[in-house]
Z-matrix of the N, CA and C atoms (Angstrom, degrees):
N
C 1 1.467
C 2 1.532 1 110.75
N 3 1.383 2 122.32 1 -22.38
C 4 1.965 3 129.73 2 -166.24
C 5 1.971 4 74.22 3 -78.81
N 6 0.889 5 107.27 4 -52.95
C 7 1.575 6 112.02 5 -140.26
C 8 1.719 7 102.14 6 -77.43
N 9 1.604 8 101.27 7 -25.60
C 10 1.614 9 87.01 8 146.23
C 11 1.183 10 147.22 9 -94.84
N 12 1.533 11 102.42 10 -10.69
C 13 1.662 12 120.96 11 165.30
C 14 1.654 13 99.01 12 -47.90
N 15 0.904 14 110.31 13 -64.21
C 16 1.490 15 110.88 14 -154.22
C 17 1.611 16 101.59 15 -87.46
N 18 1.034 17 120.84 16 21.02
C 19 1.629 18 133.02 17 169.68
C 20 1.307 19 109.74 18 -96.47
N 21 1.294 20 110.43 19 -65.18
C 22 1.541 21 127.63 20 -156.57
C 23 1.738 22 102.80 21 -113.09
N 24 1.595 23 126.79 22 -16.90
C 25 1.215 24 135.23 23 -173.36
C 26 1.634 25 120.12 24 -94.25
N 27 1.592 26 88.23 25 -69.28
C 28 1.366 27 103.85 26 178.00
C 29 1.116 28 128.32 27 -68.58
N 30 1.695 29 93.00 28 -33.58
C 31 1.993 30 120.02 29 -172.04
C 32 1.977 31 107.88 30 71.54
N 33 1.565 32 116.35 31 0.67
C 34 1.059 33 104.36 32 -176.62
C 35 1.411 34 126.08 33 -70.37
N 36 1.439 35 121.21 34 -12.66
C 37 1.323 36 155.82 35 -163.31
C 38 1.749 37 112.57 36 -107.59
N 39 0.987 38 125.38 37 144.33
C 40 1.748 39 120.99 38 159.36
C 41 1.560 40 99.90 39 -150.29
N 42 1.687 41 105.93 40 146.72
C 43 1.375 42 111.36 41 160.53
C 44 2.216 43 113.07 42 -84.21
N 45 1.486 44 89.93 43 128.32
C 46 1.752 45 93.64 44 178.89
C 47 1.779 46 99.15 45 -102.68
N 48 1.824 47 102.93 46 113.26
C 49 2.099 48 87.04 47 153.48
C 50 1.352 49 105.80 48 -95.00
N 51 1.173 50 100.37 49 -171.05
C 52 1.529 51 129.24 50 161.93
C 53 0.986 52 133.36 51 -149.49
N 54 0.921 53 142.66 52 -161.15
C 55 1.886 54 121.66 53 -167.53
C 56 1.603 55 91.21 54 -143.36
N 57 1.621 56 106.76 55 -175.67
C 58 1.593 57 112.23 56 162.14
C 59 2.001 58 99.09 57 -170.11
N 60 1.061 59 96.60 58 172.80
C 61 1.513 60 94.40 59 -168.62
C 62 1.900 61 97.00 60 -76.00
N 63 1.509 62 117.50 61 157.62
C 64 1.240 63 94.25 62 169.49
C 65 1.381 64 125.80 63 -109.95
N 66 1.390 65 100.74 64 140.13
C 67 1.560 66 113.25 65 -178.08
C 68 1.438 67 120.24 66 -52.28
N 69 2.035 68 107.04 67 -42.59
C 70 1.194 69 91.84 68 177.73
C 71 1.573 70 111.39 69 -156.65
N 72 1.245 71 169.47 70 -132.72
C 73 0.911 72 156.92 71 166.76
C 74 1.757 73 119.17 72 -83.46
N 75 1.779 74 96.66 73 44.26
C 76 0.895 75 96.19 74 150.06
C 77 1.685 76 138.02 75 -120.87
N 78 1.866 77 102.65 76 -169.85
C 79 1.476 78 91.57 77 -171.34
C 80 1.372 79 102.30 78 -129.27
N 81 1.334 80 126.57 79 5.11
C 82 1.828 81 111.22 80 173.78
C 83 1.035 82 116.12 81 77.52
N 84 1.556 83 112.07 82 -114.95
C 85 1.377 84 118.94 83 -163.17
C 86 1.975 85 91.66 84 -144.80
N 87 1.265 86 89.29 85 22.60
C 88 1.425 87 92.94 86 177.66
C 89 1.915 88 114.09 87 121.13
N 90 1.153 89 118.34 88 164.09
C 91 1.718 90 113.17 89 -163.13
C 92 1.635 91 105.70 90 -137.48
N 93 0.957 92 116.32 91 174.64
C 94 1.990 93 122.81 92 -171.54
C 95 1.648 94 89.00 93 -145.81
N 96 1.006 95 88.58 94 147.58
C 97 1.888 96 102.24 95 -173.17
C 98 1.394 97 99.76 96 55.67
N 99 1.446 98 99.01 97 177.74
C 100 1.552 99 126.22 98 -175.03
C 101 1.430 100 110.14 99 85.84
N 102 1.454 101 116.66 100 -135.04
C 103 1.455 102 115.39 101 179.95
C 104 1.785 103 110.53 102 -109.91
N 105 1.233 104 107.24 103 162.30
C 106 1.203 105 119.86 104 -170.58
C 107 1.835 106 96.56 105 -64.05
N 108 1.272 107 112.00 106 165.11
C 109 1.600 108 131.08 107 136.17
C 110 1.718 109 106.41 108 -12.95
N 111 1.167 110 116.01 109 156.27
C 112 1.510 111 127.18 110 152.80
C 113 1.107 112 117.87 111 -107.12
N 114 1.658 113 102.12 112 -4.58
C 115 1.958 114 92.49 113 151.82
C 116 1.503 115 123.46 114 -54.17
N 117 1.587 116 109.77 115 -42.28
C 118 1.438 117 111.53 116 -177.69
C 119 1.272 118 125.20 117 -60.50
N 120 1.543 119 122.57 118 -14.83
C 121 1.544 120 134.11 119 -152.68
C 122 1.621 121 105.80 120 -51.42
N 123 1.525 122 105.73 121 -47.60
C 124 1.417 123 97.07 122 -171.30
C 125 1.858 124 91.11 123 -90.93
N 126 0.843 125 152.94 124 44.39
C 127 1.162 126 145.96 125 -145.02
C 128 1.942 127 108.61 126 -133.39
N 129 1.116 128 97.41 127 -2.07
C 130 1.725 129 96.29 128 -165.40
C 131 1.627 130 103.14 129 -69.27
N 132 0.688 131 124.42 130 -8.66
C 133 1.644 132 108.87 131 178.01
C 134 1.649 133 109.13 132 -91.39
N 135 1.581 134 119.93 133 -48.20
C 136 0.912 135 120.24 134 164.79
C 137 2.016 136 135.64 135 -49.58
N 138 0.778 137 86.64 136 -22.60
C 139 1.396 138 106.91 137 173.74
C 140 1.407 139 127.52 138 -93.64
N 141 1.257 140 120.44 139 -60.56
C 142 1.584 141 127.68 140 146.10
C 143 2.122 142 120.72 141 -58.62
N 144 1.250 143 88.81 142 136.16
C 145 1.082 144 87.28 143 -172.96
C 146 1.839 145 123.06 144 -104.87
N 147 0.998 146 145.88 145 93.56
C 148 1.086 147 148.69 146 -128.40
C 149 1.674 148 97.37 147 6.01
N 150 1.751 149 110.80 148 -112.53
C 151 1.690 150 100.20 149 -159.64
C 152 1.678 151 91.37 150 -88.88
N 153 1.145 152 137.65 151 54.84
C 154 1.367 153 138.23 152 173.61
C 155 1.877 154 83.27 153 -129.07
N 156 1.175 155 105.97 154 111.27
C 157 1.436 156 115.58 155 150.32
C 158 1.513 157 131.68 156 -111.84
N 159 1.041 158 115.63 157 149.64
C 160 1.682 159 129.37 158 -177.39
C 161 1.479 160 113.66 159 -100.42
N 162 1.832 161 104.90 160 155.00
C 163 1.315 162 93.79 161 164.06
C 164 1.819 163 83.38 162 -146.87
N 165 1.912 164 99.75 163 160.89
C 166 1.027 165 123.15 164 -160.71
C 167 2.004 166 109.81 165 -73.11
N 168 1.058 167 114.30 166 147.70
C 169 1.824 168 111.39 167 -154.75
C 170 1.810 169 85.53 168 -129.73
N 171 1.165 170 137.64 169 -57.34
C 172 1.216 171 127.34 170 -145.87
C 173 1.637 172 97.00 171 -171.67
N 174 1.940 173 115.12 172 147.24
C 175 1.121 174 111.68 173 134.14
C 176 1.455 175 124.56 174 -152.82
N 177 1.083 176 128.07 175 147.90
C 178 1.059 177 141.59 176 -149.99
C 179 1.765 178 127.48 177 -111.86
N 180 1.076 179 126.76 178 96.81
C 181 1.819 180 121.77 179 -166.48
C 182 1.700 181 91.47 180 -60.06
N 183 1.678 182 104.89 181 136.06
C 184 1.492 183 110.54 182 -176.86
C 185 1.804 184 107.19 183 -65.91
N 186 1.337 185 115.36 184 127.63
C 187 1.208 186 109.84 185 157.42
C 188 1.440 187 137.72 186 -23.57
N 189 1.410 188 98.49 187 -48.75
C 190 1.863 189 113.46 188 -164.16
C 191 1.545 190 96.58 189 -115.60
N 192 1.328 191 133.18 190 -11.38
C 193 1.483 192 130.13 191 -161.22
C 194 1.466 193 107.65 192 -132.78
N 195 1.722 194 112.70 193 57.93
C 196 1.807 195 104.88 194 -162.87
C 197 1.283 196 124.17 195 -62.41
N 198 1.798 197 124.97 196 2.04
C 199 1.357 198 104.90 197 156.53
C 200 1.784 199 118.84 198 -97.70
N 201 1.146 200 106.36 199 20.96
C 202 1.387 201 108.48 200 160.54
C 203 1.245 202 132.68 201 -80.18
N 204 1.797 203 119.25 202 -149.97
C 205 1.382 204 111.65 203 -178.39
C 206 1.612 205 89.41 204 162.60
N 207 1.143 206 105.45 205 143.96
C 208 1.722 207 121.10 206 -177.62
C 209 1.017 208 118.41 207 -111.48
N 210 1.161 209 149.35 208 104.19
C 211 1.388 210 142.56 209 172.90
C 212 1.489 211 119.24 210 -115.13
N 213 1.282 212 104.70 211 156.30
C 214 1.274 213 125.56 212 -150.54
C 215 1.565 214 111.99 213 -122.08
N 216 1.446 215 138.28 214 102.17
C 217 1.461 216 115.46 215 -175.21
C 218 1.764 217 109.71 216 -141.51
N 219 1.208 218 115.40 217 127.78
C 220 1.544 219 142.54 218 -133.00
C 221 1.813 220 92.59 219 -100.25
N 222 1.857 221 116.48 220 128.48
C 223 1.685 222 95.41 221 177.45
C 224 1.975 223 100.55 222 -74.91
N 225 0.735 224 92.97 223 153.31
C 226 1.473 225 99.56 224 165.32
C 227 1.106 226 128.18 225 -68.39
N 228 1.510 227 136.00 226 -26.85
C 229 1.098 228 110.42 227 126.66
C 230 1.567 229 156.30 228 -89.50
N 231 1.060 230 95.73 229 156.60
C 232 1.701 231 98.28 230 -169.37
C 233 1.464 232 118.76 231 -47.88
N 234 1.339 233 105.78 232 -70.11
C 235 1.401 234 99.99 233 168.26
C 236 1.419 235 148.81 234 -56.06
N 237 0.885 236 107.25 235 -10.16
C 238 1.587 237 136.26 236 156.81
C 239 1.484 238 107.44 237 -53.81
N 240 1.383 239 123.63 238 -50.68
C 241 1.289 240 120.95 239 173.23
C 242 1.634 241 135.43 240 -99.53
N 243 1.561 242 92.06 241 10.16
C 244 1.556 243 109.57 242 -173.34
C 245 1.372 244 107.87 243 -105.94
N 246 1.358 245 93.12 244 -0.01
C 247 1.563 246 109.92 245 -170.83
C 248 1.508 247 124.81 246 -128.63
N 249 1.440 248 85.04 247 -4.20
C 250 2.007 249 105.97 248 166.30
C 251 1.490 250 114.83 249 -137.17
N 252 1.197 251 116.94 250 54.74
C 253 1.488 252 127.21 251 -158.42
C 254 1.654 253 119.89 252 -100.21
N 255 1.252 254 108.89 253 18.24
C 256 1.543 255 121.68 254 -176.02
C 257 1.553 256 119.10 255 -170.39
N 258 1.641 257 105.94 256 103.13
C 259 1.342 258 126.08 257 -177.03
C 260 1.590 259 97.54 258 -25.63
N 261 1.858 260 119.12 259 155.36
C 262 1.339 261 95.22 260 -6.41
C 263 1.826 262 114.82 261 -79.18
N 264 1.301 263 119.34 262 10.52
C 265 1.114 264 121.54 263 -179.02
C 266 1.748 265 118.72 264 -85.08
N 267 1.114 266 128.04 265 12.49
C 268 1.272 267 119.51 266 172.91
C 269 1.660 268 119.28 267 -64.92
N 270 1.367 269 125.37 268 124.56
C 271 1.154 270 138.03 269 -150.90
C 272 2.188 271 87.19 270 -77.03
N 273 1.198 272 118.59 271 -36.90
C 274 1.337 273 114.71 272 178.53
C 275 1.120 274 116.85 273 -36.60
N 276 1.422 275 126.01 274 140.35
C 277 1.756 276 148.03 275 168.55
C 278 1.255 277 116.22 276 -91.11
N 279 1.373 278 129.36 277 98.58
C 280 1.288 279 115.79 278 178.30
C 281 1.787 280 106.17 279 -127.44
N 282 1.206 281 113.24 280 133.25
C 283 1.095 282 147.19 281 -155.23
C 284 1.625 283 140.39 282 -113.22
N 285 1.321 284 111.01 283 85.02
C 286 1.856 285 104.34 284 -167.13
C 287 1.592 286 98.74 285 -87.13
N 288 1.243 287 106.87 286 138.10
C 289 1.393 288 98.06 287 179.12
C 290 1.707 289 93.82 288 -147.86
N 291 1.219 290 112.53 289 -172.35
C 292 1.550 291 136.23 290 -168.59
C 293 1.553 292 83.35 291 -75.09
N 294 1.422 293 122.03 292 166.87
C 295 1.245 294 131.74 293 160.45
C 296 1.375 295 125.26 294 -87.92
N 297 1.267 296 127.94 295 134.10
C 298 1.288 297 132.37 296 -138.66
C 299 1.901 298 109.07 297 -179.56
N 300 1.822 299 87.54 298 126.64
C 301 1.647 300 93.81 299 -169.80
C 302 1.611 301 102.65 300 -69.25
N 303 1.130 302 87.89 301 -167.39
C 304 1.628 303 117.45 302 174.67
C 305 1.186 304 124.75 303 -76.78
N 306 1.525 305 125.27 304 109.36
C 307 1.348 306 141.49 305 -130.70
C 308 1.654 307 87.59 306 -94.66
N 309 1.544 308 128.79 307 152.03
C 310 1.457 309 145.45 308 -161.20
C 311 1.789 310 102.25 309 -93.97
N 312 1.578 311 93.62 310 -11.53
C 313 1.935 312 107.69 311 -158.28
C 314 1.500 313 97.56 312 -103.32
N 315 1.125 314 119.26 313 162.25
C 316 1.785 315 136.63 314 -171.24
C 317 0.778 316 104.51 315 -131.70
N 318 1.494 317 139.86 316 16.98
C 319 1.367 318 122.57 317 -179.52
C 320 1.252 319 106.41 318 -94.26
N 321 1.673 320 136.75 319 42.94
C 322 1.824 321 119.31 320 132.10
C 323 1.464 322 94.31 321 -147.40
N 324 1.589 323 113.77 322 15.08
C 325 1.407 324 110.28 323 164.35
C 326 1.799 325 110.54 324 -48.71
N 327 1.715 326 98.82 325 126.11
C 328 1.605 327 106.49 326 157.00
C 329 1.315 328 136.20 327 -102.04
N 330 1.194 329 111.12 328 107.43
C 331 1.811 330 124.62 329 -168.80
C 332 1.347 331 111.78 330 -43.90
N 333 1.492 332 128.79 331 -33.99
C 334 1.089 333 129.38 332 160.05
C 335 1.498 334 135.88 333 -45.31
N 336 1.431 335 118.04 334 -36.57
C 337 1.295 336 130.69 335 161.85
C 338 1.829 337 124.41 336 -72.77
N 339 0.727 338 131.35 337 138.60
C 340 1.876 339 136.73 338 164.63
C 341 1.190 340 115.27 339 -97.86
N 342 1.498 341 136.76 340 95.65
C 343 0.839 342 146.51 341 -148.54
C 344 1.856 343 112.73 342 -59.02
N 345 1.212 344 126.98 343 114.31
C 346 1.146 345 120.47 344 -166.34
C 347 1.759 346 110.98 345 -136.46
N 348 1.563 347 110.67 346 136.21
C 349 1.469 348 110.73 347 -163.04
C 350 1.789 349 111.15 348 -78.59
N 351 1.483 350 112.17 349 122.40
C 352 1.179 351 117.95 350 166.81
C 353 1.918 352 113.84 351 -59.67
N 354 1.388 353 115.37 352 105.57
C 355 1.490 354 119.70 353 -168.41
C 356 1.717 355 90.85 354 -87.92
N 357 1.158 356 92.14 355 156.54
C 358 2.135 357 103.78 356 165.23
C 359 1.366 358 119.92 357 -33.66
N 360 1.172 359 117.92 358 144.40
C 361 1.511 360 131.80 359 -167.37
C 362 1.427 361 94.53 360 -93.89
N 363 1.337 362 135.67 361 164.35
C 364 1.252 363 163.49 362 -138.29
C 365 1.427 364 105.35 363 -177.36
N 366 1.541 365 98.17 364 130.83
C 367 1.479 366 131.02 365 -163.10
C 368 1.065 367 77.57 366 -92.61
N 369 1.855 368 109.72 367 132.73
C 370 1.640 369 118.64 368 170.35
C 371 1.772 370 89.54 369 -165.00
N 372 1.715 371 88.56 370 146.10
C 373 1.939 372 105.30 371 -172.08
C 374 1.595 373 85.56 372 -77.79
N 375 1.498 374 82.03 373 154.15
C 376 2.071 375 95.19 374 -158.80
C 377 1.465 376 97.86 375 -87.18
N 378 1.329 377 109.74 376 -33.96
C 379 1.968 378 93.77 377 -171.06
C 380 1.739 379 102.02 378 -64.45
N 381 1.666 380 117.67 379 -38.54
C 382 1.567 381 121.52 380 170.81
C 383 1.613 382 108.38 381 -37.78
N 384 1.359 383 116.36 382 -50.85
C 385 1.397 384 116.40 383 -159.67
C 386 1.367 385 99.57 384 -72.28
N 387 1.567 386 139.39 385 -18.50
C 388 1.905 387 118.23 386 -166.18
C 389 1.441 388 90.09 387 -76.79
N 390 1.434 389 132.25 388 -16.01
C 391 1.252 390 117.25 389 176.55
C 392 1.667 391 125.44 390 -92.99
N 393 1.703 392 98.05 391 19.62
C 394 1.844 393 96.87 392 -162.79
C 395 2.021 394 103.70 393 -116.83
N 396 0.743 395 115.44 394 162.30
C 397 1.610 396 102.00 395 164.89
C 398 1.320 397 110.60 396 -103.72
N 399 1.624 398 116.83 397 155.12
C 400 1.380 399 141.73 398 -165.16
C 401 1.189 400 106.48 399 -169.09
N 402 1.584 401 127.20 400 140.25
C 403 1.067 402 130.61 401 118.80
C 404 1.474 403 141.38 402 -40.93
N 405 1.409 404 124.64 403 -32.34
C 406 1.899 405 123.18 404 -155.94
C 407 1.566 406 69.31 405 -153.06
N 408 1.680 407 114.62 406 116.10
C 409 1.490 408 118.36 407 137.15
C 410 1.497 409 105.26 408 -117.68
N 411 1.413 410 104.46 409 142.28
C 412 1.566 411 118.17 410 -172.13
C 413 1.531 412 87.17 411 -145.85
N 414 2.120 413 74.29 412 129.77
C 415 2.153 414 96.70 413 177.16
C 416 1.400 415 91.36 414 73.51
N 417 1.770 416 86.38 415 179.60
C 418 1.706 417 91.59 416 -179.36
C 419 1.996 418 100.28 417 81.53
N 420 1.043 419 103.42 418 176.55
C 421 1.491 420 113.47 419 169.53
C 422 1.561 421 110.23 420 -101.85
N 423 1.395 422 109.50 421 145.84
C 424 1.540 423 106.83 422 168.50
C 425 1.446 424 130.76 423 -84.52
N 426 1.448 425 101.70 424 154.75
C 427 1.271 426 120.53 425 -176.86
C 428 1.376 427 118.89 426 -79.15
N 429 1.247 428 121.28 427 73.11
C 430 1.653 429 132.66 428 -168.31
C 431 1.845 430 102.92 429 -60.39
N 432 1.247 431 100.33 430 138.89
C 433 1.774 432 86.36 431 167.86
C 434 2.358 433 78.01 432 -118.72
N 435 0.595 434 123.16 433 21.60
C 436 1.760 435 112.63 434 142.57
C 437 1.364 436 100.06 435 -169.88
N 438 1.659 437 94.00 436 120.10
C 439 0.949 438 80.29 437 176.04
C 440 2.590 439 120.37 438 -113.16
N 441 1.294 440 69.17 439 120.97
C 442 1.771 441 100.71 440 -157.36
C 443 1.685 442 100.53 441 -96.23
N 444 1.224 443 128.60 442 114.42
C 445 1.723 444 129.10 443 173.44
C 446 1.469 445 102.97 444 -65.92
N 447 1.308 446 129.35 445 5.56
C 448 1.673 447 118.78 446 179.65
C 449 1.494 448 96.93 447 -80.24
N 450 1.511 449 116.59 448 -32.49
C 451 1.580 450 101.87 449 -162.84
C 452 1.490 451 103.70 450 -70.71
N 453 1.321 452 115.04 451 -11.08
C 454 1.415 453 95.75 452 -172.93
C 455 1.142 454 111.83 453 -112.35
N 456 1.159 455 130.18 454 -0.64
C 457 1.917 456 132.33 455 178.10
C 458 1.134 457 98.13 456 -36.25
N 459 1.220 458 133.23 457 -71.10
C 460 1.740 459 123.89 458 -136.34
C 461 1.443 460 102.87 459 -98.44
N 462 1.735 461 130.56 460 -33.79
C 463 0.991 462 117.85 461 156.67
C 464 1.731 463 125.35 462 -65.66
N 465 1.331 464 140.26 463 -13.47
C 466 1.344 465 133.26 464 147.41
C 467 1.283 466 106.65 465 -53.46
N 468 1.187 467 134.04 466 -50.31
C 469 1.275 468 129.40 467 -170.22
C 470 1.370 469 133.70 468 -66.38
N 471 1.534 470 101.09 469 -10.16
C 472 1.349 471 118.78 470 -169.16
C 473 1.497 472 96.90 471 -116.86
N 474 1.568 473 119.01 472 -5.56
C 475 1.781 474 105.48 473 -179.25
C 476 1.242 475 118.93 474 102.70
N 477 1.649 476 123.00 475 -19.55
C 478 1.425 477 133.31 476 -176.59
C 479 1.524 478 108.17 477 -65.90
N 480 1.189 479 116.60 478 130.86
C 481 1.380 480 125.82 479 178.77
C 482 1.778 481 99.75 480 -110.35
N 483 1.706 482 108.57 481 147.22
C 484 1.290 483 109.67 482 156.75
C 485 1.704 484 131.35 483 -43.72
N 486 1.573 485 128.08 484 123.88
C 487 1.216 486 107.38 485 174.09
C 488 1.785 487 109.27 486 -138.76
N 489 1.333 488 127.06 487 -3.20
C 490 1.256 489 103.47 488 158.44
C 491 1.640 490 78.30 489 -170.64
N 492 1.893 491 111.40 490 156.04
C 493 1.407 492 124.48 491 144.80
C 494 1.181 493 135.65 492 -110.64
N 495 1.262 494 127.70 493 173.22
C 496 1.465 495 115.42 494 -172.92
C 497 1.779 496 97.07 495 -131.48
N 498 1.063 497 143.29 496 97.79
C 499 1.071 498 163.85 497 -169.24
C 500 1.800 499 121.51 498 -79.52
N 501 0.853 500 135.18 499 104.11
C 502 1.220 501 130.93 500 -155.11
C 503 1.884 502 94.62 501 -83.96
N 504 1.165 503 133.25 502 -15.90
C 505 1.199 504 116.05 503 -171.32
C 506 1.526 505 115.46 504 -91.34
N 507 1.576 506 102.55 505 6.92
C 508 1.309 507 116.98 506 175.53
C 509 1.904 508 100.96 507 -94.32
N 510 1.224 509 105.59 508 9.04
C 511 1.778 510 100.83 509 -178.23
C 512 1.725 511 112.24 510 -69.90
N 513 1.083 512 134.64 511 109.91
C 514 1.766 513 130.45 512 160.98
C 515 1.533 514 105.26 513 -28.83
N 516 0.926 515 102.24 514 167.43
C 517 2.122 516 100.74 515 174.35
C 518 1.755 517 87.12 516 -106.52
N 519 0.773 518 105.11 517 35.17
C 520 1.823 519 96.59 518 168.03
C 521 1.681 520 90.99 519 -112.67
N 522 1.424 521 138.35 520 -40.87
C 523 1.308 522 133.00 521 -135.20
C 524 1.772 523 108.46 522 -92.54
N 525 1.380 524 110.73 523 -16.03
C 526 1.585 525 119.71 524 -171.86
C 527 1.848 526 92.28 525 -107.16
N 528 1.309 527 115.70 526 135.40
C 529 1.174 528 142.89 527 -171.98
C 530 1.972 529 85.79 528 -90.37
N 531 1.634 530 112.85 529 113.64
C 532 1.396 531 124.39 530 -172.56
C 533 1.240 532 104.48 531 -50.95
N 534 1.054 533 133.67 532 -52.23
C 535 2.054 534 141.40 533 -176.41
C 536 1.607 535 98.57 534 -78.14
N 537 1.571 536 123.51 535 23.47
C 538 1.301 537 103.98 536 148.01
C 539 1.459 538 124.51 537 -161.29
N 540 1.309 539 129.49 538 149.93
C 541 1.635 540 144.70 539 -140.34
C 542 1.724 541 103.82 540 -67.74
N 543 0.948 542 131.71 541 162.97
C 544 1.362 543 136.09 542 168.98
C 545 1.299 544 117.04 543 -77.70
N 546 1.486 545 125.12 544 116.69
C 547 2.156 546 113.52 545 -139.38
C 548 1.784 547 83.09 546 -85.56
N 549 0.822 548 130.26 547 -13.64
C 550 1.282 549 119.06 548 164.71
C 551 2.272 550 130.17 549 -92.46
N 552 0.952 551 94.24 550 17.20
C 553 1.631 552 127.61 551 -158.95
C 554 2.017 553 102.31 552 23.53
N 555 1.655 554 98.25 553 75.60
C 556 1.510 555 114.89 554 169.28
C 557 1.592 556 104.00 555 43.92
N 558 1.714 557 100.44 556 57.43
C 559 1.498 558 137.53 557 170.00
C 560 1.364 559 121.35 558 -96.08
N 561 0.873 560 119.23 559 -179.62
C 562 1.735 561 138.43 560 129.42
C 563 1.207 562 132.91 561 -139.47
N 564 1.820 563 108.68 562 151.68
C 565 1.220 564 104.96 563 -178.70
C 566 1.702 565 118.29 564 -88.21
N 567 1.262 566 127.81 565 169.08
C 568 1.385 567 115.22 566 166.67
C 569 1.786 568 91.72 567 -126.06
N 570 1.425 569 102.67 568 149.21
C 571 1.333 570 113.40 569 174.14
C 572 2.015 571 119.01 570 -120.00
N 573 0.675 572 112.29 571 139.18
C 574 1.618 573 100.03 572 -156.86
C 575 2.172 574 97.23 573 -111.96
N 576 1.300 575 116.70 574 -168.82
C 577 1.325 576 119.24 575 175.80
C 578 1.473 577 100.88 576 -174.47
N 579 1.881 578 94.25 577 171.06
C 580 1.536 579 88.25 578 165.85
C 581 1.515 580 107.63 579 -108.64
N 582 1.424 581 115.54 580 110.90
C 583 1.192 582 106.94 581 178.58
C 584 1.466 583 136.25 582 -135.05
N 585 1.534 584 111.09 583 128.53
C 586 1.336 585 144.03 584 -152.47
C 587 1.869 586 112.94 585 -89.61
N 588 1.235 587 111.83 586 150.24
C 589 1.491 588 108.10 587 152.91
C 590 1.330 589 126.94 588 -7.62
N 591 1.210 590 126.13 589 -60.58
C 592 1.565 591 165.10 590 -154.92
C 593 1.275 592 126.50 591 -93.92
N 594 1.515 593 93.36 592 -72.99
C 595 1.412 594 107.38 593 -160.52
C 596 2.197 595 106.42 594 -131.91
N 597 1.259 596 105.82 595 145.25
C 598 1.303 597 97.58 596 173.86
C 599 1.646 598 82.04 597 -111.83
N 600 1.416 599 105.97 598 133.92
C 601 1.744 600 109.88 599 148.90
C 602 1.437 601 116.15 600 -125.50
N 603 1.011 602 126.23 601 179.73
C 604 1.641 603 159.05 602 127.45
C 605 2.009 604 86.78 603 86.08
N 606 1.197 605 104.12 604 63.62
C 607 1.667 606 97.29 605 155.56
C 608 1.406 607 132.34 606 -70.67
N 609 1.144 608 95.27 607 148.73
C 610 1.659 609 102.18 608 -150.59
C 611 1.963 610 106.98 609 -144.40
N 612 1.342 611 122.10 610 111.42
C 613 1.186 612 117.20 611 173.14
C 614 1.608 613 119.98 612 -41.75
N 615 1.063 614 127.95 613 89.18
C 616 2.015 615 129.39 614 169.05
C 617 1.097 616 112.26 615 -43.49
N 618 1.269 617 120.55 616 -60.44
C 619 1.767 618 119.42 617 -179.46
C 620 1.519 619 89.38 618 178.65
N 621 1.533 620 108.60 619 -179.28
C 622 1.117 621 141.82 620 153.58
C 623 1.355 622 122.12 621 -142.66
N 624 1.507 623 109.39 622 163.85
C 625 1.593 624 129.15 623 -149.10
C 626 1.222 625 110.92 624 -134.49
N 627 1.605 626 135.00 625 136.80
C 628 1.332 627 128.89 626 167.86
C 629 1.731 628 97.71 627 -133.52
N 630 1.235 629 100.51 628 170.21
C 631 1.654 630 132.40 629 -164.02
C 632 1.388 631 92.69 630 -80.86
């Protein structure tokens, strides 16, 4: 409970992952690329949106909620999301669901990614971390690359607090497939929630940012 006070309370604290390629059929604390969850299996309609389709980006076992899991799923096209990039209009899907392996099916696998295992997060003081690289910072304050008060109007207004980003300059050069672009163009995302004493609910992509 100290160690989430000062995560999600104080902000003096943040959890840092990192990824690594995987050795073997495993998943860590959760994986980026490859195939979605097998929660999604029966899930393709819900997820795709008539001719707007998705493919699967990341998921993540909840910090504070261990039979959960976060997932993350990207429209396929680009402009679609370069062009809805800040709640409440951000075109991003983000997703709490039951915990759940690695689905046998490809249907929102992205070829662009190499599937690589999200390892345990590491307790690190948050002002230390704007100077560290990561993939997954959760809690703590974010690492804005502009930082602009539009992204946050409507989520202040609605109660959403910062709760983890996903940072592309934290990527290994093993994890991006060479013949293809960084789906965030060498960005990050921020993901926001409503979160309480108790309980964090209803995460929700805020926006994302590129250089």
């Amino acid at each position: 409970m100290k160690n989430r006070t000062n995560i999600l309370a104080a902000r003096t604290d943040c959890i840092l992952y990192y990824v690594r390629p995987v050795l073997s059929n495993e998943h860590g604390i959760g994986w980026i690329g490859g195939n979605a969850p097998d929660f999604f299996d029966d899930q393709e309609d819900f997820i795709h949106e008539g001719n707007q389709k998705y493919y699967f980006y990341l998921s993540l076992v909840h910090p504070f909620k261990t039979e959960s899991m976060i997932s993350i799923f990207i429209p396929e096209d680009y402009e679609e999301y370069l062009n809805n990039n800040v709640y409440p209009n951000c075109s991003i899907k983000v997703i709490e669901h039951r915990i759940s392996t690695e689905s046998v099916k490809d249907m929102f696998t992205y070829s662009g990614l190499i599937k690589h295992v999200i390892l345990d997060g590491e307790i690190s003081n948050d002002e230390k971390s704007m100077n560290q690289s990561f993939l997954i910072k959760l809690g703590g304050n974010p690492r804005l690359i502009q930082n602009e008060g539009y992204y946050f109007t409507k989520l202040k207004e609605e109660s959403f607090s910062f709760l983890f980003q996903v940072d592309e300059d934290g990527y290994p050069e093993t994890l991006l497939h060479p013949d293809y672009n960084y789906p965030f163009g060498f960005g990050s995302l921020y993901i926001f929630a409503k979160i309480g004493i108790t309980e964090i609910q209803h995460p929700v992509a805020g926006f994302w940012q590129f250089s």
